[in-house]
N, C-alpha and C positions, 0 to 999 in steps of 0.2 A: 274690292274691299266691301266688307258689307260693314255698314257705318249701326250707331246707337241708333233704338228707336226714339223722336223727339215726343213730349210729353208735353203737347202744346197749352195745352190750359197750366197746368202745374207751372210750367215754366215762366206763361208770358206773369204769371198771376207774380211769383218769386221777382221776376226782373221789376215789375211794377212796383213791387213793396222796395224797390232798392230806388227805385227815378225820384227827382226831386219835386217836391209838393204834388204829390202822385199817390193815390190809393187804389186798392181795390173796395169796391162798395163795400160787399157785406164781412170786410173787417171793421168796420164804422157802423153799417146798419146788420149786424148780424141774420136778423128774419125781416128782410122790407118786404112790407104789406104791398106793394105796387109792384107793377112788371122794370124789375131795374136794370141798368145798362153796369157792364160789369168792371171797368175803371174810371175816374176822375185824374184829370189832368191841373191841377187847378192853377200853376204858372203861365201854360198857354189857352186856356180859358179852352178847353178838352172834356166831352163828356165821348166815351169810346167803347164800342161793345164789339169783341173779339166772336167770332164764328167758325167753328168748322165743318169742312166738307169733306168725309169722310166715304159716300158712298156714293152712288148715282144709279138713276133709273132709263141711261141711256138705251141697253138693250135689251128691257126688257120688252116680252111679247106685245105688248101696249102700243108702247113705242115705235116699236120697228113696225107695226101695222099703220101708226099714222105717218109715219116717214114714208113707207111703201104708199101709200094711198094718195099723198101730196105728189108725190112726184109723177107719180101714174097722173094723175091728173092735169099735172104741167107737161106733160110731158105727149098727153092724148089731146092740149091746146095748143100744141105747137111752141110752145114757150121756153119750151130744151129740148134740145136734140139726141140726147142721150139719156138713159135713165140711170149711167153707171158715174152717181158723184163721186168722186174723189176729192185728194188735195191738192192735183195739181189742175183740177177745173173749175176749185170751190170759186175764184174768182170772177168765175162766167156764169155762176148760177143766179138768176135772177135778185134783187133781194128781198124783193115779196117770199120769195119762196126759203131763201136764205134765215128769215125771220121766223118762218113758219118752222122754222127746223129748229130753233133757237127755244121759241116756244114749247115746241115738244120737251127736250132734251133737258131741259134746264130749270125742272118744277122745283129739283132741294132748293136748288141758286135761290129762286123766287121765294121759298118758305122762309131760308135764313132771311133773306134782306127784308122781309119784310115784318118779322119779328122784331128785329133791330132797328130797325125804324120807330117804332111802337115803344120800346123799351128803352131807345134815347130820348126821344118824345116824354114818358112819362116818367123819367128822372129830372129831366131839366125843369120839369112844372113841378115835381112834389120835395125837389132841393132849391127851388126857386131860382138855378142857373142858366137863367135865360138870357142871356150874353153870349152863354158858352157853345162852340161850334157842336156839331155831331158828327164823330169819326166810327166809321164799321172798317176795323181791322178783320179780313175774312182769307181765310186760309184754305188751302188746296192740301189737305190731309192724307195722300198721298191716291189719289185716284188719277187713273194715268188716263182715262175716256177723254177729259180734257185739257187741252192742249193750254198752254199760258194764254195767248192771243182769245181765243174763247173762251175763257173762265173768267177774264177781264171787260171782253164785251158783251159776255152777257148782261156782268154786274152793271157795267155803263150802260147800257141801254136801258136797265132799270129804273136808273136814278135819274137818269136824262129825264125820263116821262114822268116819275112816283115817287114818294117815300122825301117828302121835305123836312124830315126832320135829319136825314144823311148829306151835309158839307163836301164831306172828303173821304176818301179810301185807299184803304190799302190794302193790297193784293200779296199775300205770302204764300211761298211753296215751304212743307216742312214734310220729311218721309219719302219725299220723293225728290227729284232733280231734273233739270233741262237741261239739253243744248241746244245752243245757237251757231248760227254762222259767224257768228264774231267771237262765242266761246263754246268751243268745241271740248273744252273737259267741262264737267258736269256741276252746275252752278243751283243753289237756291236764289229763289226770286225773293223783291221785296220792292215793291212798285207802288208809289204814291199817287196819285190822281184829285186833285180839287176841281169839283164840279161845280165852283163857283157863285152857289144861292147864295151865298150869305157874305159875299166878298172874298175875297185872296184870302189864304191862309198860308202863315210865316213855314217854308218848305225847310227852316231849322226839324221842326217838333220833326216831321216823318224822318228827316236823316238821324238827330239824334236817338229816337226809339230805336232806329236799325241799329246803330251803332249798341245799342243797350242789347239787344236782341243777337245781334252775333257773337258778343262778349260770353253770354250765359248760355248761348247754343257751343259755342269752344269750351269753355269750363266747364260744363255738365255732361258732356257726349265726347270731347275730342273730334268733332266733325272740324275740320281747317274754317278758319270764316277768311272771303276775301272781299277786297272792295272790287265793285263790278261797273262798269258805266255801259250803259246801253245806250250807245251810238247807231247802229245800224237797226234802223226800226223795221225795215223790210226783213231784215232776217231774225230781229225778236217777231215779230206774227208768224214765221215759220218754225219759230221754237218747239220742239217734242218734248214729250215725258219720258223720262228712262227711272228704272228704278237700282242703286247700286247696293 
């Protein structure tokens, strides 16, 4: 079945304008002078800027020269035994070199997150909501180069290291879909993660957005929404992209 395409900005912006004590900024500031984060939460104390990923510069010529060129090099220090990575040896690759690949592959990753960082940063100073967490809802726009498990840790790795104005995230797939070993017919993601800077955050707000977000993905597209629990974490990191 080939499903509606989803209109992620239109949409999360529509579900926003229905969430309680919830806006999108520039229905409030129509033209803000400052780089602003694109919803306000203001019951759970939420400033949250929505992202998408849309394309990638995995293989391009660039790329796959410095891919080539890392591995040749681990690979002429004895450091791998093979120069033929896959995914059933990604586990054995070093992660010096594992990182190095990360780094390549994953420059939009680093452009978005790091905008949004910026743009939570300087609403929570020019609205004066310095209380309020910083959430980047960032979305996998239907590009199948990345897999769930690495489109997750790249964004983790980032926030681990940079970007203190991002609390918490959340990881959506829209456009495209996964399986897993635990669900074998074709699921979208919606994966919350608090990264803890700034204390615990109440894991109500990311379930009830989901819940808000598969409501208006059913009503607007007829795409089915289901509830989904991911239990088996060894077989969500081997989750794939398919597109239906």
């Amino acid at each position: 079945m080939i499903y509606p395409h989803i209109d992620v900005e239109a949409l999360f912006d529509e579900m926003v304008r229905q969430y309680p004590s919830a806006c999108v900024l520039t229905d409030k500031i129509p033209h803000p002078d400052f780089l602003n984060a694109d919803f306000i939460f203001h019951h759970e104390k939420v400033v949250a800027e929505l992202k998408r990923i849309e394309a990638d510069n995995l293989r391009s010529p660039a790329n796959q020269k410095k891919i080539n060129d890392a591995i040749d090099n681990f690979f002429h220090d004895g450091k791998i035994k093979t120069k033929d990575i896959t995914e059933e040896n990604w586990r054995s690759v070093p992660t010096e070199l594992q990182e190095i690949f990360y780094d390549i592959t994953t420059n939009s990753i680093v452009n978005h997150v790091k905008k949004a960082n910026q743009q939570i940063k300087e609403t929570k100073v020019r609205l004066q909501l310095h209380d309020y967490k910083g959430v980047l809802i960032i979305v996998n726009d239907g590009v199948e180069a990345y897999p769930p498990s690495v489109f997750m840790h790249a964004v983790f790795r980032l926030l681990m290291k940079r970007f203190s104005g991002i609390t918490f995230f959340i990881f959506v797939t829209a456009n495209i879909f996964a399986v897993t070993r635990e669900h074998p017919m074709p699921i979208q993601i919606w994966f919350g993660l608090d990264m803890e800077k700034d204390g615990k955050m109440d894991k109500a707000f990311c379930n009830h957005l989901h819940a808000a977000w598969k409501g208006i993905i059913s009503r607007k597209t007829g795409i089915p929404s289901f509830n989904v629990e991911m239990n088996d974490v060894e077989g969500f990191w081997k989750a794939k992209n398919i597109k239906v």
